[in-house]
C-alpha positions as CSV (number, residue, x, y, z in Angstrom):
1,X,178.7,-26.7,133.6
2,X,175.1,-27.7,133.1
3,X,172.5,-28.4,135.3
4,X,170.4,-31.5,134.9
5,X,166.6,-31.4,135.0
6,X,164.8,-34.9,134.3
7,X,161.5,-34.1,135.3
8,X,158.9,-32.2,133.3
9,X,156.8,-31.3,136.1
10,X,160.2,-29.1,137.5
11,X,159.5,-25.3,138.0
12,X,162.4,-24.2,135.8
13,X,160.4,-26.6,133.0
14,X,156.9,-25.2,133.8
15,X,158.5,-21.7,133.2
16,X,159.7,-22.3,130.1
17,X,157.1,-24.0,128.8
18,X,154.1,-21.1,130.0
19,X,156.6,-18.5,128.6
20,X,156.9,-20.6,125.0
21,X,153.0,-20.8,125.0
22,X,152.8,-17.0,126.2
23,X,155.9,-15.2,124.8
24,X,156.6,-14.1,128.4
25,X,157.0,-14.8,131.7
26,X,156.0,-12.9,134.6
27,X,158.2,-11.3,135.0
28,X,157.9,-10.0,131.5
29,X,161.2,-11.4,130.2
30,X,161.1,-13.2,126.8
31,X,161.3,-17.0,126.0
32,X,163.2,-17.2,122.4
33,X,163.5,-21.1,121.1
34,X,165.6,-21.6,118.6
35,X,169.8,-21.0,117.6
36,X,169.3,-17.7,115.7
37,X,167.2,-15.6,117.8
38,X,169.3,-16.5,120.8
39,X,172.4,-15.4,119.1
40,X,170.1,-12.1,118.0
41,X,169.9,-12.0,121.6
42,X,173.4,-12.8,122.4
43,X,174.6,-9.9,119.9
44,X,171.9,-7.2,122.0
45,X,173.8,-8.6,125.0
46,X,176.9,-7.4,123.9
47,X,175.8,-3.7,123.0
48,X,176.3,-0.8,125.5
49,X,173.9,-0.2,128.4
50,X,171.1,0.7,128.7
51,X,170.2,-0.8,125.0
52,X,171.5,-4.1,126.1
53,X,169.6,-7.3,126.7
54,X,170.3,-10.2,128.9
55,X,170.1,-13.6,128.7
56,X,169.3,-15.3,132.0
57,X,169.1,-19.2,131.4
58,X,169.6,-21.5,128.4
59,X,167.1,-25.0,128.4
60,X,168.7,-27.4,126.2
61,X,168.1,-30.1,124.4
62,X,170.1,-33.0,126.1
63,X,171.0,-34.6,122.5
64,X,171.9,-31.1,121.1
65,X,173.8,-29.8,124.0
66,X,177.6,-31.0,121.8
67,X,176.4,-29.1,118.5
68,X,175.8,-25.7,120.2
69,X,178.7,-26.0,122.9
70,X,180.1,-22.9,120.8
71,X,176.6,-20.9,121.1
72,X,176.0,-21.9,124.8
73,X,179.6,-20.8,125.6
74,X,178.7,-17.2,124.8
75,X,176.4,-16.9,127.4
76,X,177.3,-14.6,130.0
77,X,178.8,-16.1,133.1
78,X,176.1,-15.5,135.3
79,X,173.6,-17.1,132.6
80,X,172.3,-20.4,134.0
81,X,172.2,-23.5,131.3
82,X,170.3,-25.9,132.1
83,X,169.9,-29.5,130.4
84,X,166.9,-31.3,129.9
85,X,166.1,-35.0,128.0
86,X,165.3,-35.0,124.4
87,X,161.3,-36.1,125.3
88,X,160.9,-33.1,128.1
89,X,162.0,-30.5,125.5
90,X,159.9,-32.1,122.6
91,X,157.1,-31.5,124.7
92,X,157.7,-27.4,125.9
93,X,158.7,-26.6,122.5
94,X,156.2,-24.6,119.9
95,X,158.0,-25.9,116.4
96,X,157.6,-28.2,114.3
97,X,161.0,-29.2,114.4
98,X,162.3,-28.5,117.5
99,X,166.1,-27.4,117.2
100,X,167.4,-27.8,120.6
101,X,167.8,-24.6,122.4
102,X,165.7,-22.1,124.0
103,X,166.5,-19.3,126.7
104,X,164.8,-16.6,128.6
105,X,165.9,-13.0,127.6
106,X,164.9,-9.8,129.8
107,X,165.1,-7.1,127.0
108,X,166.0,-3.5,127.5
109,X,164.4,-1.0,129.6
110,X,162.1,1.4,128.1
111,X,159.8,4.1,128.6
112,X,157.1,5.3,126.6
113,X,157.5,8.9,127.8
114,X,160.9,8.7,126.3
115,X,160.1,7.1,123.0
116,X,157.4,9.5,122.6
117,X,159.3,12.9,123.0
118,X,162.0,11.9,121.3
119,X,162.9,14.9,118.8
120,X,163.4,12.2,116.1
121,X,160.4,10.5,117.2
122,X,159.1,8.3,114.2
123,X,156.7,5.4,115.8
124,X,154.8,2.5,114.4
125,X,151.4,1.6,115.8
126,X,150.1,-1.4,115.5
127,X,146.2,-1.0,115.7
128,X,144.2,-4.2,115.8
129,X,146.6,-5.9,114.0
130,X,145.7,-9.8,114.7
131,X,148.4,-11.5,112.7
132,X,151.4,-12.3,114.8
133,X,153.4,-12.9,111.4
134,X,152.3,-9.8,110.3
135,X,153.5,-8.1,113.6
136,X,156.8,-9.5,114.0
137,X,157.4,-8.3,110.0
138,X,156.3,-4.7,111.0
139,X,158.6,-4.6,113.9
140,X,161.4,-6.0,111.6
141,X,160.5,-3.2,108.9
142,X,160.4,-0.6,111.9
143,X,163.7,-1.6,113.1
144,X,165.5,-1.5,109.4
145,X,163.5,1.5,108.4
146,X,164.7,3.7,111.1
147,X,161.3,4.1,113.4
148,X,162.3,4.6,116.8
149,X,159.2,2.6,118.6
150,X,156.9,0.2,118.1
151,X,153.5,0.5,119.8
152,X,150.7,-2.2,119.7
153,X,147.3,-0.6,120.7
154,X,144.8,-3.0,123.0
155,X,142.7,-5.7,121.4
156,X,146.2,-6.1,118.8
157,X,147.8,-9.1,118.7
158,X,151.1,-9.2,121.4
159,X,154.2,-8.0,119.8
160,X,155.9,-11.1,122.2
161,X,153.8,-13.7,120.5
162,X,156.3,-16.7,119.5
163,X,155.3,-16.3,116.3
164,X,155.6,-12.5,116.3
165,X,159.2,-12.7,117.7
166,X,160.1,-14.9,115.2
167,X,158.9,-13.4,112.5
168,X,161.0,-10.1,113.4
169,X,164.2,-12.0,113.3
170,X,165.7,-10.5,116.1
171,X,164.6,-6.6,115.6
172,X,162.5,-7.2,118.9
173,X,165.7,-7.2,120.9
174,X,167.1,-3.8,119.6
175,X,163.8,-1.7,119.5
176,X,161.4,-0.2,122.2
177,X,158.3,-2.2,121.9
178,X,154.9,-1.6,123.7
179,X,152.1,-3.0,124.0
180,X,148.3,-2.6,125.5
181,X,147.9,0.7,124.8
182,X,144.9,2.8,125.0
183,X,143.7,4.9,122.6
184,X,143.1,7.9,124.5
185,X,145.6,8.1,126.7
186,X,148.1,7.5,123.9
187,X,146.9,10.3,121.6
188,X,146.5,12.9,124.3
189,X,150.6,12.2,124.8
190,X,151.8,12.5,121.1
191,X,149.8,15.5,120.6
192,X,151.0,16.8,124.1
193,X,154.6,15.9,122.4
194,X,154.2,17.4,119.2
195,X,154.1,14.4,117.3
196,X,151.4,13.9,114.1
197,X,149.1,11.6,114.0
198,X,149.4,10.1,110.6
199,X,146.8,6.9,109.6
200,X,147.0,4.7,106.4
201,X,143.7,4.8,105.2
202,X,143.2,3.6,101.7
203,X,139.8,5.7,101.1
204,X,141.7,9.2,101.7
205,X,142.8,11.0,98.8
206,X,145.9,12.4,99.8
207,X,148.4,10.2,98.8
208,X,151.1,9.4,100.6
209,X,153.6,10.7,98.1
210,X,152.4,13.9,98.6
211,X,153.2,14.3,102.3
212,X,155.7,16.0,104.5
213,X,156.8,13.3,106.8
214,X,160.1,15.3,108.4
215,X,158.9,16.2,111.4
216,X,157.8,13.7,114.4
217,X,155.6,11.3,113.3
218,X,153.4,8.4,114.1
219,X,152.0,5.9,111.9
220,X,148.8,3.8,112.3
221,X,148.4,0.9,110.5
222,X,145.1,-1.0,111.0
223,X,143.6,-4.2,110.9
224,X,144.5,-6.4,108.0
225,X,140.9,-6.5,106.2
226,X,139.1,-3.1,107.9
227,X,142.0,-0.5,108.5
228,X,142.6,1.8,110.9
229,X,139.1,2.0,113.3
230,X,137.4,4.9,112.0
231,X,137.0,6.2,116.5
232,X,140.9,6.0,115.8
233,X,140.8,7.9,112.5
234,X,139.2,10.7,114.5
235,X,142.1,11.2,116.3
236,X,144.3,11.9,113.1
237,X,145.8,14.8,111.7
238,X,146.6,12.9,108.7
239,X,145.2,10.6,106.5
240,X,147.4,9.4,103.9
241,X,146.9,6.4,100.7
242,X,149.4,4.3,99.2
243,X,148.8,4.9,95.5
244,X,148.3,1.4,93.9
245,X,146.5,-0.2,91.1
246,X,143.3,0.9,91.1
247,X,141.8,-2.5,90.7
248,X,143.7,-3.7,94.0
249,X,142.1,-3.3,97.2
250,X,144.6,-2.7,99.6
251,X,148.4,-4.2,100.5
252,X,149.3,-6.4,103.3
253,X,149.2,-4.9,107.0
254,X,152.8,-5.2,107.2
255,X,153.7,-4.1,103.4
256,X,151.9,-1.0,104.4
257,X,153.9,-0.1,107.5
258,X,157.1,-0.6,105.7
259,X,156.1,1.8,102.4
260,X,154.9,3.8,104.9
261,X,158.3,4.2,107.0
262,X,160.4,4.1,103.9
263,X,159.1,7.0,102.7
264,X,159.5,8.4,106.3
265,X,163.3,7.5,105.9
266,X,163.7,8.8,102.0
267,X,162.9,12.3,103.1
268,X,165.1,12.3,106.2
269,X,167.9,11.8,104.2
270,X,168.2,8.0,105.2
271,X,169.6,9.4,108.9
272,X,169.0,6.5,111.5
């Protein structure tokens, strides 16, 4: 049974449309819009705890509501749904094209402590990375490639930016992601942990190729024109190249991050 909502000045509307704008609320739970990424979300939902997401309330498009009665009826029992008319939608939503449905998704619970001493431990980190495209496609490549965290340093772009959640087609749901990190607080716990500090930096001359990447590892990939801050390189114990033409500059933030994690994979044998 839904619950009507006319009015666009209604909390439940101002929620939704603040967590849209923001990626999410305060509560830090995350506003998907759209049919695929809330049956990503839906599909998390059904895993085993604690690696399971839930999906709190459904807003939905009062002219839509009949073409995703199969979609909405996977919502868990508890899930509110709540209808809205076509115009007070239109008007929240951040596409183009708005399809009809969004919904309000508190992810699994994390630790960074945990992600960081795993024995497995192979983490992305995102440093400076401004593209929210690009971000959502590293999280994506992180979450095929095997990494078991992805970490977005301060001043990088939020990993719960619409644009960065769609972009990592539902990998955001079924990966450990953090964000606002600082530098040396962050570094002083994978080295504590055992874990190598390993930056794509397309001036070194040790090639990627060339480099043990078995044990626990994290990778930094830096800002889409600069790199990796050279305060960060510092903190390194590796800096590795991707060997490409010589008359190319560098690759795509996001390319980078998922050569750099496939080769991370190859030599463990593929084992995720």
């Amino acid at each position: 049974m839904f619950r009507e909502l006319t009015s666009a000045t209604n909390s439940l509307v101002k929620v939704f449309r603040d967590a849209l704008s923001e990626g999410v609320t305060r509560d830090g739970w995350l506003a998907v819009e759209g049919p695929r990424l809330l049956e990503e979300a839906l599909d998390c939902a059904s895993g085993r705890a604690p690696d399971r997401c839930q999906v709190h309330t459904a807003l939905v498009r009062r002219s839509a509501a009949e073409r995703f009665a199969t979609l909405i009826q996977r919502l868990p029992r508890e899930a509110e749904v709540v209808q809205v008319p076509d115009a007070v939608f239109d008007r929240l939503a951040l596409t183009e094209t708005p399809q009809g449905i969004a919904a309000l998704v508190e992810l699994p619970s994390h630790t960074l402590e945990a992600a960081v001493t795993r024995r497995d431990a192979c983490l992305l980190i995102a440093c400076g990375i401004q593209d929210p495209g690009n971000m959502g496609s590293m999280i994506r490549s992180a979450q095929a490639l095997g990494a078991t965290a992805v970490l977005a340093m301060k001043e990088t772009v939020s990993p719960f930016n619409p644009k960065a959640v769609r972009s990592s087609a539902g990998a955001i749901f079924r990966l450990p992601v953090f964000r606002n990190l600082q530098a040396d607080e962050l570094f002083a716990r994978l080295r504590s942990a055992g874990v190598t500090i390993i930056a794509a930096d397309r001036h070194s001359s040790d090639s990627l190729a060339s480099a043990d990447l078995r044990s626990r590892a994290a990778f930094l990939i830096g800002k889409e024109a600069t790199g990796v801050d050279e305060s960060m390189l510092r903190e390194t114990g590796l800096r590795l190249s991707i060997p490409i033409r010589a008359n190319i500059n560098s690759v795509n933030a996001g390319v980078a991050a998922g050569i750099f994690l496939y080769e991370a994979a190859r030599q463990r044998g593929f084992k995720y």
